[in-house]
Backbone of each chain as ProteinMPNN parsed JSONL, in Angstrom:
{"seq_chain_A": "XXXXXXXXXXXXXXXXXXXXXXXXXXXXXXXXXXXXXXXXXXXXXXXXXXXXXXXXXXXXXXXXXXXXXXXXXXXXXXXXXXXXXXXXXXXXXXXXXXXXXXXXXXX", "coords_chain_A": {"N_chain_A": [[-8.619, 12.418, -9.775], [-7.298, 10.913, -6.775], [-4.338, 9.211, -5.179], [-3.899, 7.414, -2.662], [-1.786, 6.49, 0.64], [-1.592, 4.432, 3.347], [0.408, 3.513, 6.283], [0.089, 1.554, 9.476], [0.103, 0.134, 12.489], [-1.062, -3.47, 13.896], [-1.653, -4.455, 16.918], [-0.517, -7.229, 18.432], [-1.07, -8.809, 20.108], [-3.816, -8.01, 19.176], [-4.534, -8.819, 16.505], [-5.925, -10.778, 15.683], [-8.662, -9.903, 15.686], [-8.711, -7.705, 14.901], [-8.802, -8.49, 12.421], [-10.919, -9.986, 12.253], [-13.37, -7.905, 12.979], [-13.234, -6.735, 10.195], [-14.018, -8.262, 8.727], [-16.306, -8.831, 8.729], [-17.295, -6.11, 8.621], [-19.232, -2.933, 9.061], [-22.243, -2.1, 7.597], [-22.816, 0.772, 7.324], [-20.465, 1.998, 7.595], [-18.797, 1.378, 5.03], [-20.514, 2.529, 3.507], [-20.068, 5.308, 4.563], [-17.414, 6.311, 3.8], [-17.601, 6.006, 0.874], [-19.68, 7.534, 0.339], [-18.167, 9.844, 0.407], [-16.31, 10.023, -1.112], [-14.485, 8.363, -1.583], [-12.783, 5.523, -3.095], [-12.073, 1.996, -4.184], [-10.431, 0.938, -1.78], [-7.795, -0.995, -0.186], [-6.943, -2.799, 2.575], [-4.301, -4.022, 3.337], [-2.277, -6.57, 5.0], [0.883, -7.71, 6.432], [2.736, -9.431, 8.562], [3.281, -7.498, 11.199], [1.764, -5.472, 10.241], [-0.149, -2.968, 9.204], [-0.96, -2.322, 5.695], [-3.156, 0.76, 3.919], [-4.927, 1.557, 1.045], [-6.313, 3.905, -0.731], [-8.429, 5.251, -3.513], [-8.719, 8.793, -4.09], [-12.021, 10.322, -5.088], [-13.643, 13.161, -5.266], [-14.18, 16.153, -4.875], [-13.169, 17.726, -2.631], [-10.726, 17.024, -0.289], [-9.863, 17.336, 2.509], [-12.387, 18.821, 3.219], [-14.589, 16.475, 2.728], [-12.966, 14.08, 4.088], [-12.87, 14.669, 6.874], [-15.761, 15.279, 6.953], [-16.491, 12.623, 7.133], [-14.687, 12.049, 9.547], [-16.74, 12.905, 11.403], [-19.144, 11.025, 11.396], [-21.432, 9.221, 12.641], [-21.838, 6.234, 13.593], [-19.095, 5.612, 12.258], [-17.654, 6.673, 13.931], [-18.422, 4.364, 15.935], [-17.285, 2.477, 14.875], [-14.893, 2.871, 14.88], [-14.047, 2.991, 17.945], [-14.085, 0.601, 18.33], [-11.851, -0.511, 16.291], [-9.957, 1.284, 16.794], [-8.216, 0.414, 19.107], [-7.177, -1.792, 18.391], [-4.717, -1.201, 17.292], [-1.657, 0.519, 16.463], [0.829, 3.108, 16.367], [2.421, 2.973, 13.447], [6.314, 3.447, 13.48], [7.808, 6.497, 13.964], [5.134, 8.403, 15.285], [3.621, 11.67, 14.726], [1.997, 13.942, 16.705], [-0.613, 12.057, 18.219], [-1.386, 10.772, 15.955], [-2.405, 8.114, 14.042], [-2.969, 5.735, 11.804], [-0.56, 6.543, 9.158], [0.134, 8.64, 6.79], [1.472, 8.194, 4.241], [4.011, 9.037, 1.209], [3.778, 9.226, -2.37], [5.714, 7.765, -4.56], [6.353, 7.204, -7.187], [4.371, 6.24, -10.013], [2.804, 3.983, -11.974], [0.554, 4.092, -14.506]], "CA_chain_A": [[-8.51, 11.338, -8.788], [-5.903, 11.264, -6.205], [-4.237, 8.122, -4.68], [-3.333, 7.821, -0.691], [-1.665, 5.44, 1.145], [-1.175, 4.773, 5.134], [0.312, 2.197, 7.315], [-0.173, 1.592, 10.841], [0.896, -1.37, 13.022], [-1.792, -3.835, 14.206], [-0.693, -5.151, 17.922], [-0.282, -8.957, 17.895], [-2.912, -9.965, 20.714], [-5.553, -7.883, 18.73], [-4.181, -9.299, 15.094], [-7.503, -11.519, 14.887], [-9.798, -9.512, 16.764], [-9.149, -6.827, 13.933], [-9.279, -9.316, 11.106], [-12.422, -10.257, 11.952], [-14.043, -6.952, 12.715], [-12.948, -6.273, 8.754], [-14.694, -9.551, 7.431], [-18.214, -8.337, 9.308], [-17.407, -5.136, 8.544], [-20.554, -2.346, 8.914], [-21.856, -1.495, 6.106], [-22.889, 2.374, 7.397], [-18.626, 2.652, 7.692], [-18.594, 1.534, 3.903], [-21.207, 4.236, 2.858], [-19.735, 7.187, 4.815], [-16.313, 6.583, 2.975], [-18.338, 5.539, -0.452], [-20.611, 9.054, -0.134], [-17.247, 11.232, 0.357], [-15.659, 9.932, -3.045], [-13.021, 7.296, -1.458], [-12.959, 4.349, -3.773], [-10.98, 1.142, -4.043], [-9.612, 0.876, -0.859], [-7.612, -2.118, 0.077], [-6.084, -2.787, 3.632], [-3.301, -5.534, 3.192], [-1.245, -6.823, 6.09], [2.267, -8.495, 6.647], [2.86, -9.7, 9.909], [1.976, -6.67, 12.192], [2.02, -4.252, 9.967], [-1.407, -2.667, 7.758], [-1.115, -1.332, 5.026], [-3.791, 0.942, 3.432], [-4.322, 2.118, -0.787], [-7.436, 4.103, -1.624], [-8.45, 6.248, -4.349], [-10.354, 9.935, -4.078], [-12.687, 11.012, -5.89], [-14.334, 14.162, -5.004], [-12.718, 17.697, -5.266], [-12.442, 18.672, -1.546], [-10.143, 15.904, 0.042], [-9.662, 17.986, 3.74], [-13.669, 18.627, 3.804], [-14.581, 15.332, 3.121], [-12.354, 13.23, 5.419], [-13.607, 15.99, 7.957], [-17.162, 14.563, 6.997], [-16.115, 11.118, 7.488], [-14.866, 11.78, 11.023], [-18.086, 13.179, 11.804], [-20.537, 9.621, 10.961], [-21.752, 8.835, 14.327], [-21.242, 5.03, 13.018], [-17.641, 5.388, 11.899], [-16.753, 6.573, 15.274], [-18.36, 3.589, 16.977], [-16.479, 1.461, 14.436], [-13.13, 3.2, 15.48], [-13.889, 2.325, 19.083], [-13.831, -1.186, 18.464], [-10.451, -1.295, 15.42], [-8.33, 1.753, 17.527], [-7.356, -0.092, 20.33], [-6.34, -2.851, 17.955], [-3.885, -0.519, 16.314], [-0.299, 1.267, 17.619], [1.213, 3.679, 15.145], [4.29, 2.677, 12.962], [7.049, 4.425, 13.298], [7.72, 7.821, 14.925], [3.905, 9.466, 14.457], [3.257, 12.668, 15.094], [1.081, 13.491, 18.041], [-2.655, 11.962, 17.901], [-1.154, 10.246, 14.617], [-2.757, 6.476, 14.09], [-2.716, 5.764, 10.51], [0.495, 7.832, 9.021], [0.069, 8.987, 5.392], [3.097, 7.924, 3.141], [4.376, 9.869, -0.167], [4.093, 8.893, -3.293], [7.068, 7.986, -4.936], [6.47, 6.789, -8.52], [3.495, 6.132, -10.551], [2.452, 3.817, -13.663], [-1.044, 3.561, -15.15]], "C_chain_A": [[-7.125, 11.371, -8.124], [-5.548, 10.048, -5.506], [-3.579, 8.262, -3.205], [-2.712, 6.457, -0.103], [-1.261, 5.279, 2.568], [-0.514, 3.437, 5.575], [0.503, 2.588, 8.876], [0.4, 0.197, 11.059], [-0.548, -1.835, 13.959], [-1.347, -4.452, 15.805], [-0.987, -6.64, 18.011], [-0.907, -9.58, 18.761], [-4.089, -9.454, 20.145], [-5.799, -8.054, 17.077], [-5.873, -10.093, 14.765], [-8.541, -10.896, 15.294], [-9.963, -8.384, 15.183], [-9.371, -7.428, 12.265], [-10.54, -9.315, 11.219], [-13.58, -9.286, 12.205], [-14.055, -6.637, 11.276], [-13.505, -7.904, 7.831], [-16.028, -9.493, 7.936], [-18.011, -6.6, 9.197], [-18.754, -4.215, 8.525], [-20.78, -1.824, 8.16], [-22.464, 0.259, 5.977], [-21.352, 2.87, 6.718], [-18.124, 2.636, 6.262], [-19.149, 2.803, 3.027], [-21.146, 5.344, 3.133], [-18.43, 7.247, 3.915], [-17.073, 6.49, 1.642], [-19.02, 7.046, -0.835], [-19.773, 10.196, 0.078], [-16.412, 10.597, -0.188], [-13.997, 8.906, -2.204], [-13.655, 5.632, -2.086], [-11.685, 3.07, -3.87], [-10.102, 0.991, -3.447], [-9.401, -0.581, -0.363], [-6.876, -1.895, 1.215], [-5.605, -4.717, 3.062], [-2.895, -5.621, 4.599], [-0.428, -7.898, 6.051], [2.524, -8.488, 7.987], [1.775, -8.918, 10.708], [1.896, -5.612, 11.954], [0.687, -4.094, 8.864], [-0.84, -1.749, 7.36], [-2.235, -0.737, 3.916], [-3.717, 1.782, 1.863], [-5.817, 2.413, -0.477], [-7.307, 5.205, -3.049], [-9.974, 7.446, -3.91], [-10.814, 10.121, -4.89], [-13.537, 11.59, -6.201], [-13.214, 15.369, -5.032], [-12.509, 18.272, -3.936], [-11.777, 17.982, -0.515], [-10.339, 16.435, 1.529], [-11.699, 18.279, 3.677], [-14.147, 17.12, 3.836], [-14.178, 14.324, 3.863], [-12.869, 13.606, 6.475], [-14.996, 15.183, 8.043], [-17.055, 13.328, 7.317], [-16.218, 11.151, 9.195], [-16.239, 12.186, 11.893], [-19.213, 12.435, 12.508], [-20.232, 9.39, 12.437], [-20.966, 7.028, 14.294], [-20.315, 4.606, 12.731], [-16.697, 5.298, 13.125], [-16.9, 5.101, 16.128], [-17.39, 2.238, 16.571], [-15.148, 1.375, 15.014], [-13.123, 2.943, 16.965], [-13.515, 1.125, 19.448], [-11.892, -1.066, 17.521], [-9.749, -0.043, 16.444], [-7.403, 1.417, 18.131], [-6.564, -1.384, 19.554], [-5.281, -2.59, 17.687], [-2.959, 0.304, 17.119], [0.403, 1.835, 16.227], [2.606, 3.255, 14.553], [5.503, 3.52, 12.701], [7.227, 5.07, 14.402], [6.014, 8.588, 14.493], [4.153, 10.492, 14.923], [2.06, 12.524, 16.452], [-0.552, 13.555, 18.048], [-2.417, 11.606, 16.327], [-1.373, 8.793, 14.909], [-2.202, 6.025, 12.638], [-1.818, 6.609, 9.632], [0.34, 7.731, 7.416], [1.547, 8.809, 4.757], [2.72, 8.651, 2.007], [4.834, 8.795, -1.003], [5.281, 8.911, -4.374], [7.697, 7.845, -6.414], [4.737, 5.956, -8.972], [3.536, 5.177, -11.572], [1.071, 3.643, -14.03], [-1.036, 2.705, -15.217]], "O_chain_A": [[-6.079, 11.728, -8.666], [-6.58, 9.564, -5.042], [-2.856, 9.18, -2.819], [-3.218, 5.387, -0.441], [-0.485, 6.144, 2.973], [-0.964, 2.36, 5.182], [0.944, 3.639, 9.34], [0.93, -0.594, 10.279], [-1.142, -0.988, 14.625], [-0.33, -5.124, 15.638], [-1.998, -7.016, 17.418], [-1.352, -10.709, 18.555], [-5.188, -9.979, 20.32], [-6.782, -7.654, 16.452], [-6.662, -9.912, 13.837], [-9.567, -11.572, 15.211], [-11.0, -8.278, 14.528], [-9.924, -6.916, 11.291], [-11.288, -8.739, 10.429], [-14.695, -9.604, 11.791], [-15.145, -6.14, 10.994], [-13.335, -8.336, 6.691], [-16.866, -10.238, 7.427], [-18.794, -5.924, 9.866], [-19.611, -4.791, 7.854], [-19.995, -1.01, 7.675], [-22.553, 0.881, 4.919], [-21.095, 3.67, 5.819], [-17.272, 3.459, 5.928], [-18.624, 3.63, 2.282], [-21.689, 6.299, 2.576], [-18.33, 8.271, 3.24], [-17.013, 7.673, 1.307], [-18.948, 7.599, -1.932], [-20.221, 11.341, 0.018], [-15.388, 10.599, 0.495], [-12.795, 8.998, -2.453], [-14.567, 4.908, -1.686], [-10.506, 3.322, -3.621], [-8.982, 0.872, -3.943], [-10.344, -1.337, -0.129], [-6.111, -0.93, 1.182], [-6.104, -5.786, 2.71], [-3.202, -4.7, 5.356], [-0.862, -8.991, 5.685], [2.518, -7.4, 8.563], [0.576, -9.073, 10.941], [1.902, -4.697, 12.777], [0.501, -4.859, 7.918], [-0.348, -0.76, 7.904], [-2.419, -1.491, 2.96], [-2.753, 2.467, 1.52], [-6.557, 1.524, -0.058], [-6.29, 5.774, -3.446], [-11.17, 7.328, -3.648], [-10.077, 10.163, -5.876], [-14.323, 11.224, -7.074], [-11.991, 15.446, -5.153], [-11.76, 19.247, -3.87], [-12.29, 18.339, 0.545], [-11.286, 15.791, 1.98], [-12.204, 17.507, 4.492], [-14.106, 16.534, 4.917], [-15.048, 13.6, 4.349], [-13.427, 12.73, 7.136], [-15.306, 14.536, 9.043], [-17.972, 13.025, 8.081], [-17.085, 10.695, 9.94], [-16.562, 11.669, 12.962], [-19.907, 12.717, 13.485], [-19.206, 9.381, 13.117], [-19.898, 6.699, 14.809], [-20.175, 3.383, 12.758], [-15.727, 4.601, 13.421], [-15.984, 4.64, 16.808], [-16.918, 1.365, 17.299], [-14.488, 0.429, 15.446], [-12.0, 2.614, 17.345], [-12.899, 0.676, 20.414], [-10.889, -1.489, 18.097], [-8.769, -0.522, 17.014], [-6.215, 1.728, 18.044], [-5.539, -1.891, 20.011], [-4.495, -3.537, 17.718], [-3.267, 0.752, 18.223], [0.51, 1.158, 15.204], [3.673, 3.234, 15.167], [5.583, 4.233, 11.701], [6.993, 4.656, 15.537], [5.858, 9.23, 13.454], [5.074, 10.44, 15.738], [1.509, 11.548, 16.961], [-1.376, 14.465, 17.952], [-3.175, 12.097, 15.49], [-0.745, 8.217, 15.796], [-0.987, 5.996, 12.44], [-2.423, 7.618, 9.27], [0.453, 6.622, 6.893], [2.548, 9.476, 5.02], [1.559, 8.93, 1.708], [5.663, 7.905, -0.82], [5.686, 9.933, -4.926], [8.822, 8.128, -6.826], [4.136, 5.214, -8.195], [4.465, 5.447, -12.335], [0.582, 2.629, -13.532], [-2.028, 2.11, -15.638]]}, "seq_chain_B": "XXXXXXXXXXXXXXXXXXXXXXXXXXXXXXXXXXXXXXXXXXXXXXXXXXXXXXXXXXXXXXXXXXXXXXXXXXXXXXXXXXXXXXXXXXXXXXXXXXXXXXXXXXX", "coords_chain_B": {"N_chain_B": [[-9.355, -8.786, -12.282], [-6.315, -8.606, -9.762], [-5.829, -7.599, -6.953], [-2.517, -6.251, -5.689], [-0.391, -5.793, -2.88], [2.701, -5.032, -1.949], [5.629, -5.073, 0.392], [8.857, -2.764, 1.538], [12.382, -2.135, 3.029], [13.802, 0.472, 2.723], [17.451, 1.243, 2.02], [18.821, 3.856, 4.619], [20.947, 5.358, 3.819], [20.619, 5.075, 1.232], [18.478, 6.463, 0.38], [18.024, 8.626, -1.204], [19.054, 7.874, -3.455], [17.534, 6.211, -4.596], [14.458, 7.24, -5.15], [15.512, 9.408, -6.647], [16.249, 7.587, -9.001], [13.617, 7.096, -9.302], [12.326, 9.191, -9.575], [13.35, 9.27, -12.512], [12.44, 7.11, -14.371], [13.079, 3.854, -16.143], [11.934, 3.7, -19.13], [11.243, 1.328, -20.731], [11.48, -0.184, -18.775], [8.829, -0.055, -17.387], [6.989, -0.083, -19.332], [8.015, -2.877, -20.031], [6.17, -4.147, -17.961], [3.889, -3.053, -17.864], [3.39, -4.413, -20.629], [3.159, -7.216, -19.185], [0.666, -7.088, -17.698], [0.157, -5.339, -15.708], [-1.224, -2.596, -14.267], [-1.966, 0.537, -12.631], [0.296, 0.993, -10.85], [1.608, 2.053, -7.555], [4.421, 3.666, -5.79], [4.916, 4.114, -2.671], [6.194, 5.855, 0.142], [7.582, 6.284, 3.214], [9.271, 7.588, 5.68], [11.447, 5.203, 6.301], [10.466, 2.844, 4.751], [8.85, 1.473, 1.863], [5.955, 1.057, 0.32], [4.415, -0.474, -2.225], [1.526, -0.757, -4.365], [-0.244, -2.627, -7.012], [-2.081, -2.987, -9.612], [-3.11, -6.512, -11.042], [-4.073, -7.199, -14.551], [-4.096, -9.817, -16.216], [-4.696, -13.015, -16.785], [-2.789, -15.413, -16.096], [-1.35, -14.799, -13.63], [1.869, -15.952, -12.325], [3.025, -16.683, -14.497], [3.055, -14.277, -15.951], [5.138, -13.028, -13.822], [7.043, -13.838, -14.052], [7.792, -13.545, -16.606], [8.41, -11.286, -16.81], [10.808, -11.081, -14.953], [12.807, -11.755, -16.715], [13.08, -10.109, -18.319], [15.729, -7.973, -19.842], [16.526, -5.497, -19.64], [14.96, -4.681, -17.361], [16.111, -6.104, -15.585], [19.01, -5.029, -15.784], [17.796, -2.996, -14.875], [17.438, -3.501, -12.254], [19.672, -4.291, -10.924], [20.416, -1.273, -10.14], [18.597, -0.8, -8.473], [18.111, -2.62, -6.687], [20.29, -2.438, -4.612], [19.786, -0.624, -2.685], [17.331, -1.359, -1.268], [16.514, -3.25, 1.2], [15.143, -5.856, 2.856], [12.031, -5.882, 4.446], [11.102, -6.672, 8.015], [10.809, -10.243, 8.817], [12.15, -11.988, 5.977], [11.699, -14.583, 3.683], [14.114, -16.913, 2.574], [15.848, -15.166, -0.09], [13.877, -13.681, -0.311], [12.838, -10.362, -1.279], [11.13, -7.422, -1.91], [8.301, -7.807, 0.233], [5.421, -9.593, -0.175], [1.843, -8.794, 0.837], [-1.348, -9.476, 2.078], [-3.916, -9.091, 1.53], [-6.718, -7.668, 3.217], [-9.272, -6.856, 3.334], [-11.484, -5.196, 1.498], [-13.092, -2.612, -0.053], [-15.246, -1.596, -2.877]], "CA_chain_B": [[-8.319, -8.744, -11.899], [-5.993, -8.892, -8.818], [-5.023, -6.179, -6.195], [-1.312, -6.575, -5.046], [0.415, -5.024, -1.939], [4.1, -5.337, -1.399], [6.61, -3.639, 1.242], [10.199, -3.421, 1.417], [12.584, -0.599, 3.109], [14.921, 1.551, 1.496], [18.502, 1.491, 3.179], [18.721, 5.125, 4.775], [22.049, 6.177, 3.007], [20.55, 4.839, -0.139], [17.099, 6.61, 0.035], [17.688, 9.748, -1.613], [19.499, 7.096, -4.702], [16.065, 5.186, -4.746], [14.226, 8.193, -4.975], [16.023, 10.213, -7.894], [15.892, 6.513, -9.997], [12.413, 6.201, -9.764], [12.291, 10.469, -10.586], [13.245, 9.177, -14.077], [12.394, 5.294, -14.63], [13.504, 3.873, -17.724], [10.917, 3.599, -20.229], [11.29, 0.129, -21.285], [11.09, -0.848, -17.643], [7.554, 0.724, -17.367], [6.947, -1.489, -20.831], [8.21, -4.623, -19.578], [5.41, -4.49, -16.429], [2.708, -2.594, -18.499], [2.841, -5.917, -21.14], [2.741, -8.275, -18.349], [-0.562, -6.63, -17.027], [0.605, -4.47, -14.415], [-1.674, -1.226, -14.074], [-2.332, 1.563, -11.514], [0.718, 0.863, -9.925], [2.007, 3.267, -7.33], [4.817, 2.741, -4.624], [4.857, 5.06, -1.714], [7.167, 6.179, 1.213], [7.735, 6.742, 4.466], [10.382, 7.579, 6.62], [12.587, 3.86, 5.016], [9.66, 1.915, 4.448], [8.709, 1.237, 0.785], [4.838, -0.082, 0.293], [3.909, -0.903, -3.165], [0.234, -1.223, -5.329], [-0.381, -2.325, -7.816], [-3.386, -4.414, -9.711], [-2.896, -7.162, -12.635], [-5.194, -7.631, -15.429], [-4.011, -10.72, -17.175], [-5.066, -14.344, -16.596], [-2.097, -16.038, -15.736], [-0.354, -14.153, -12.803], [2.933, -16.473, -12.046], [3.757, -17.01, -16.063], [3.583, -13.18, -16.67], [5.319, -12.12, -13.492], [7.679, -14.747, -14.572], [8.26, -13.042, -18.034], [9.125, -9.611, -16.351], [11.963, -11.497, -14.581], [13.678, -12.405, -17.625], [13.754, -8.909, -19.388], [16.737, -7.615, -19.835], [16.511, -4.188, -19.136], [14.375, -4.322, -15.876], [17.142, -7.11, -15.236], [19.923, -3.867, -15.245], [17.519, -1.527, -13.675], [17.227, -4.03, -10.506], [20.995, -3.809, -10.235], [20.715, -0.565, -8.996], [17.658, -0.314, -7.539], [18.247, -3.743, -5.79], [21.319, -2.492, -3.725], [18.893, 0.558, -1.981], [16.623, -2.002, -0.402], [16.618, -4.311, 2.484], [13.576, -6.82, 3.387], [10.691, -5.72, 6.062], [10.82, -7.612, 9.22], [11.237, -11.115, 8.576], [11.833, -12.272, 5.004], [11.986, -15.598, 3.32], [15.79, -16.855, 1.804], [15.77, -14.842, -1.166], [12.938, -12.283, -0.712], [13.107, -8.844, -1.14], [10.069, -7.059, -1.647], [7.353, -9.394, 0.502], [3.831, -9.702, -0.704], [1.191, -8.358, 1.952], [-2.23, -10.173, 2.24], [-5.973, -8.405, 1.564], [-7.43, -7.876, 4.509], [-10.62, -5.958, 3.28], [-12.043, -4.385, 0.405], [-14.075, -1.358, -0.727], [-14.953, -0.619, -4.27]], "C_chain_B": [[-8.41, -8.558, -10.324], [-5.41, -7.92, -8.076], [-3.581, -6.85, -5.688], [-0.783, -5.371, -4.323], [1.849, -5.58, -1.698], [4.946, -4.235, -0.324], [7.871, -3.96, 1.312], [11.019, -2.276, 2.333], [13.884, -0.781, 2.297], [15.804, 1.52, 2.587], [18.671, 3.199, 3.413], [19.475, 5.773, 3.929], [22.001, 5.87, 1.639], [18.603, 5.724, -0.547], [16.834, 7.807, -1.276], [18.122, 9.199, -3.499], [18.515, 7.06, -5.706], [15.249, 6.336, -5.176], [14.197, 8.697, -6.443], [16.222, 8.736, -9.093], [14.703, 6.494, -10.456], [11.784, 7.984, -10.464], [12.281, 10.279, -12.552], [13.755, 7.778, -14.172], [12.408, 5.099, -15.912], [12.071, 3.326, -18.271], [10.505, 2.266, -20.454], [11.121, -0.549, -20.05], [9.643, -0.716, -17.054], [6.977, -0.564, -17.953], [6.117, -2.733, -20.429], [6.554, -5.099, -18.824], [3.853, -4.745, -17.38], [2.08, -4.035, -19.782], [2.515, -6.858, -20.517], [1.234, -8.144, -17.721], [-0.856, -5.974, -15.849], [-0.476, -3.306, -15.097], [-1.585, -1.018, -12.744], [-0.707, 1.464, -10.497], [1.721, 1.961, -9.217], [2.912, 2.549, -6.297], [5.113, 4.214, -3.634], [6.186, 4.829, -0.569], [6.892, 6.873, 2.569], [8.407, 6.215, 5.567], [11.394, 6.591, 5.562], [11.553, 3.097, 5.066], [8.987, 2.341, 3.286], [6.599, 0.586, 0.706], [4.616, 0.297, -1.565], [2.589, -1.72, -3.334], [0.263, -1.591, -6.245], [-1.785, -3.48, -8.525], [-3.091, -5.189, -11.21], [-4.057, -7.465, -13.149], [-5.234, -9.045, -16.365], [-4.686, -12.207, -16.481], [-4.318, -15.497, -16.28], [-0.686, -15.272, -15.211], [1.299, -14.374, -12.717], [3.667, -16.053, -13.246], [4.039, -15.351, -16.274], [4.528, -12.398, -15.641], [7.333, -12.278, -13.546], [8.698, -13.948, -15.964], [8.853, -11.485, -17.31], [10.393, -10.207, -15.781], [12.807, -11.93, -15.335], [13.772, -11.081, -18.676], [14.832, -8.153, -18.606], [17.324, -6.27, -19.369], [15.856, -3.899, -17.642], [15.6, -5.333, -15.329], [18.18, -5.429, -14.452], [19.35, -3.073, -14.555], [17.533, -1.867, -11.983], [18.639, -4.061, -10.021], [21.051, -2.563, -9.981], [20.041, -0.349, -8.431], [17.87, -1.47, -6.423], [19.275, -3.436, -4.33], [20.511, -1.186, -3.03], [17.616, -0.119, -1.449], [17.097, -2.534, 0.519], [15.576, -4.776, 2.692], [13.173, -6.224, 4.59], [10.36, -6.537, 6.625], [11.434, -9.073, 8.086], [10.905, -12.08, 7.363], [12.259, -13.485, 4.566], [13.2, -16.017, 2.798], [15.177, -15.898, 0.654], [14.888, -13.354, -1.538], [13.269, -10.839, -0.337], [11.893, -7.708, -0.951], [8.913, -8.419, -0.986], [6.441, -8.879, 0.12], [2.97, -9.58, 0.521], [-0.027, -9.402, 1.669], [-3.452, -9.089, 2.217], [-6.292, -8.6, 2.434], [-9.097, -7.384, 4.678], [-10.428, -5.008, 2.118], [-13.1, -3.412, 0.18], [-14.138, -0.656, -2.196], [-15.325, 0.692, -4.046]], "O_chain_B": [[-9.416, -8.424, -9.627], [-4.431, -7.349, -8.555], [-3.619, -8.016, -5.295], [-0.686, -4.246, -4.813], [1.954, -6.7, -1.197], [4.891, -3.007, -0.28], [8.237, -5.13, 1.205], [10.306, -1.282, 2.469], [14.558, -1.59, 1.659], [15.455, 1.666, 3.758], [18.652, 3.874, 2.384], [18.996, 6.683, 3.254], [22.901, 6.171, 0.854], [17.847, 5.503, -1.493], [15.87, 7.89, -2.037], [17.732, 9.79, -4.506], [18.422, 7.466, -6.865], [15.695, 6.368, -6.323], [13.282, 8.539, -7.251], [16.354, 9.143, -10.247], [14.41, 6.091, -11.582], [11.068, 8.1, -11.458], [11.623, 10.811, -13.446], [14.903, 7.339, -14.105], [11.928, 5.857, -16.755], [11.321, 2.565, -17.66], [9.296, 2.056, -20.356], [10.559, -1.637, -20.169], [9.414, -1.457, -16.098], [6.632, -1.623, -17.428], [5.005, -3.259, -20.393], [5.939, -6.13, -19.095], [3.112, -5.707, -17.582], [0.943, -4.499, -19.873], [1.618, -7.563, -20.98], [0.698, -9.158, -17.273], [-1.871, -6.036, -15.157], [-0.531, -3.16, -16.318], [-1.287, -1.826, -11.865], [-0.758, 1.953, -9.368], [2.488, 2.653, -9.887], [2.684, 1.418, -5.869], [5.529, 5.256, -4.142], [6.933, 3.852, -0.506], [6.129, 7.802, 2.833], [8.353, 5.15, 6.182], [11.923, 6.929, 4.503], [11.931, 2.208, 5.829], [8.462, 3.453, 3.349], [6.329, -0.493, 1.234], [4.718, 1.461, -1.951], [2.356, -2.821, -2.835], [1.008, -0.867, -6.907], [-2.256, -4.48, -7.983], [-2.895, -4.593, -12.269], [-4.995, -7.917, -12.493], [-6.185, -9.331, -17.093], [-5.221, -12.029, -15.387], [-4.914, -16.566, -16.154], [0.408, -15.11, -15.75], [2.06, -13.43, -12.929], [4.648, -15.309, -13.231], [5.14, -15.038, -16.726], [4.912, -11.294, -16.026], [8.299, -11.552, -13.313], [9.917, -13.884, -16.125], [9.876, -10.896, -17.661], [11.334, -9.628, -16.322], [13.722, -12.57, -14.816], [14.466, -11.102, -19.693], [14.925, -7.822, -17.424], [18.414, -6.091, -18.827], [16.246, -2.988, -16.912], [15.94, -4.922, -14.219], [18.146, -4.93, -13.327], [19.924, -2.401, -13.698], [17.592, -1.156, -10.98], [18.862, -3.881, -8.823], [22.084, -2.428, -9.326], [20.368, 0.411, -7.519], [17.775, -1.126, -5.244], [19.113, -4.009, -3.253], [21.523, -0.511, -2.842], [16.733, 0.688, -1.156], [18.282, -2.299, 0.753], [14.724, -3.889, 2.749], [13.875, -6.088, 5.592], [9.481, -7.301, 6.225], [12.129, -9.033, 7.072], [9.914, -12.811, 7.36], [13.381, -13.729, 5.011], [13.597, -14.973, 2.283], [13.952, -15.915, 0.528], [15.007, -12.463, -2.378], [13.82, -10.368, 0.658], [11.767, -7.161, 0.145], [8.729, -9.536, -1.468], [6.44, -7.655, -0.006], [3.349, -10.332, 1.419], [0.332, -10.315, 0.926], [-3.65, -8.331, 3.167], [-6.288, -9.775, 2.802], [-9.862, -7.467, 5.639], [-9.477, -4.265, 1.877], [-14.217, -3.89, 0.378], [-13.512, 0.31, -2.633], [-15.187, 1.533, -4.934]]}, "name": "protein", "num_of_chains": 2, "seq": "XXXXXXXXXXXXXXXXXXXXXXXXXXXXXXXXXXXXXXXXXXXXXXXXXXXXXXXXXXXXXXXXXXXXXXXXXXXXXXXXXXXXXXXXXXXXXXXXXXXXXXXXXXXXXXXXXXXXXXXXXXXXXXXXXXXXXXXXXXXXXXXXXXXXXXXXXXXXXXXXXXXXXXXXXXXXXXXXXXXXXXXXXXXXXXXXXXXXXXXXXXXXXXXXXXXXXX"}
C-alpha cells in the first residue's frame, strides 16, 4: 500500500459551488477510483486551499491512474470541479492537483 | 475513529533542519502520540508547505490530545521543531499547525 497526497487551491467565488458538487458527489467517480485500488481518500480544506490523502492499493499505480483518466464519467465530473480549482504554488505545466513528498511516517 | 488534516509551512532556511529531524524522530515522541491514539499518520511536503494526516482511534479526542501536550519529551522535541515552522495563511493567536476541515470521503 502506498500513501499520496496533493493540494490544490480552490478559487473563492467557486468555494461553495465545489463543496457542494462533493456532498452530491457521483457515485460512477467513486467506483472508477474504488475499481483502480485508491482507498480512503479524504479531501480537507482550510480557507482556499484543498488538501487531498488517499491510499493505493493495487500494484500498477501509473496504469491505473491512466485508467481513471480514461472513465467517460470522471471526465464529466472534472468539467464541472476544474474550473473551481487554480493550482497552488508554482505547478508545472498542465499541473492541477500537485503531488507532495512524504516526509515522515507513523503507523 | 476520526480522520485529521493539518497544514503548516516550514520556514525556507529551516526546511532542510525540519527534514533531517523528522529523518530520525525520537522514539518516545512516536510513543507519546501512538498511546494517545494517533495511527497512520503521515506528514508530507511541498515546496514550504507542510500538510499533515493522521486518524485517532480513542474515544475522547481533546483529553488525549491534551495528554500529548504535557509529555515531556515531545515537549523538547517541539523546541526544535517549533522554530522551522510558520502558520498557513491566516492563523488564530497562538496557532501553529491549523486543523483543515473534511470535505469528502471515500473508503
Amino acid at each position: 500500500m502506498t500513501r499520496h497526497g496533493f493540494v490544490v487551491n480552490v478559487r473563492p467565488e467557486k468555494r461553495e459551488e465545489y463543496l457542494a458538487l462533493h456532498r452530491a458527489v457521483w457515485t460512477r467517480v467513486e467506483e472508477a477510483m474504488s475499481e483502480q485500488g485508491i482507498r480512503n481518500y479524504t479531501i480537507f480544506i482550510l480557507d482556499d486551499t484543498l488538501f487531498g490523502y488517499y491510499e493505493y492499493a493495487g500494484d500498477d499505480y501509473e496504469a491505473d491512474m491512466a485508467k481513471i483518466q480514461l472513465d467517460a464519467t470522471s471526465q464529466q465530473w472534472w468539467e464541472l470541479t476544474g474550473p473551481c480549482q487554480t493550482p497552488f504554488g508554482t505547478p508545472a505545466p498542465g499541473e492541477l492537483w500537485r503531488e507532495m513528498t512524504p516526509a515522515w511516517h507513523l503507523d
